[in-house]
C-alpha angles and dihedrals in degrees: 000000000000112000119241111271126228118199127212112207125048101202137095099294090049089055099052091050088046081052087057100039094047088043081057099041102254119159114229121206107195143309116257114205133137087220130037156089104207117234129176134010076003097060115121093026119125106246120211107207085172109066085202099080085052078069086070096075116072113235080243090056098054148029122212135228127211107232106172120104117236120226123173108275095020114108098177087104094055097040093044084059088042092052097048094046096050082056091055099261128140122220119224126230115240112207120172118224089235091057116104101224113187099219070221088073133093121218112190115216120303094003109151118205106202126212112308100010124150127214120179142203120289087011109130121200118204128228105294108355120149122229097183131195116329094347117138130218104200120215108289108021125146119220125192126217119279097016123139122200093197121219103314102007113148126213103185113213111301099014109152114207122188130216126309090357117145131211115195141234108293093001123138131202117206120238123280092018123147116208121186140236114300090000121158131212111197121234114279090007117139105212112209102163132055111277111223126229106293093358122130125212111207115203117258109268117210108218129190129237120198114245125220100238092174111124121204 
C-alpha cells in the first residue's frame, strides 16, 4: 500500500502536481506553506502554515512532494529537498499518466515528469529535477539534480546537464552538448556549443533597420 503523500509548496506548480496525484488516487495529506490560501486543483485540501505539524508524521508514515516551482536563480526548491533529506524524510516521484517514461530510463528521487513529456531510453534524471509540460528528454541524456526543462524544452540525444541548469520553455539543445552547472538557456534559444558553468544563452532576436526608399 502506497503511503499518504505531503506536499511542501501551495502555488501554481504544487496544484498541477496535486491534479496528477488525486487523478492517480493518491491520497494527500495536507499542504504545507507558510502562505497560502490553496486554490485550485488544490482546493479542499487541509493546509499546514506552521511546518511543524508536517513533524508529526514520521518520516515511515509518509512520503513527501515537492511542490515548489523552479525558475532559473532561485534555489528554494533545492534547499526545501535538502531540508527535508537532511530530517529523514523521502521525496516521491510524480509521474503523469500522459508522460512517455523508457523502463530504460533512470528517474533520480523526487523527479516529476508533467503532461506530454517524453523520457527516453538510456536517459537518466537526476533527484529532483523537474521535466515540465510537452519537453522532451532524447535516448542517452544526462540530467543533473535540481534541473527543469520547462513546457517544450528539447535534449537531443546525449545532451549532459549539470546541476540546477535550466532550459527554458521551447529551447533545444543540440545533441552531445554539455551544459554546466546552473547554466540557463533562455526561452526559445537553440543551443549549438557547449555552456559553461553559470552562463546563460539568450535566443537570437530578428530586428528590424529602416530602409531609404527614396528614389532620385
Amino acid at each position: 500500500m502506497n503511503k499518504p503523500l505531503i506536499m511542501i509548496g501551495a502555488g501554481g506548480h504544487a496544484s498541477v502536481l496535486a491534479d496528477i496525484l488525486t487523478r492517480q488516487g493518491q491520497t494527500i495529506l495536507a499542504l504545507v506553506a507558510p502562505e497560502s490560501s490553496g486554490k485550485g486543483a488544490l482546493a479542499g485540501l487541509p493546509l499546514w502554515q506552521d511546518e511543524t505539524l508536517c513533524m508529526t508524521f514520521s518520516p515511515e508514515k509518509c512520503v513527501l512532494v515537492n511542490g515548489i516551482g523552479s525558475l532559473p536563480g532561485c534555489g528554494l526548491r533545492a534547499r526545501i529537498f535538502a531540508h527535508y533529506l537532511e530530517k529523514g524524510y523521502r521525496f516521491a516521484c510524480v509521474l503523469a499518466q500522459e508522460a512517455v517514461i523508457s523502463p530504460h530510463a533512470s528517474l533520480g528521487q523526487g523527479v516529476q515528469v508533467m503532461p506530454g513529456a517524453i523520457v527516453q531510453s538510456g536517459a537518466q534524471i537526476g533527484d529532483n529535477s523537474i521535466i515540465n509540460t510537452g519537453a522532451i528528454v532524447e535516448h542517452d541524456c544526462v540530467v543533473g539534480r535540481h534541473a527543469h526543462l520547462a513546457p517544450r524544452a528539447v535534449l537531443c540525444g546525449g545532451a549532459t546537464l549539470g546541476e540546477r541548469v535550466h532550459v527554458g520553455s521551447g529551447a533545444v539543445v543540440i545533441q552531445g552538448l554539455q551544459l554546466g552547472h546552473e547554466a540557463v538557456v533562455g526561452a526559445g534559444a537553440i543551443l549549438t556549443r557547449h555552456l559553461p558553468e553559470n552562463h546563460i544563452v539568450y535566443p537570437a532576436r530578428p530586428y528590424l533597420t529602416e530602409r531609404n526608399n527614396k528614389q532620385g
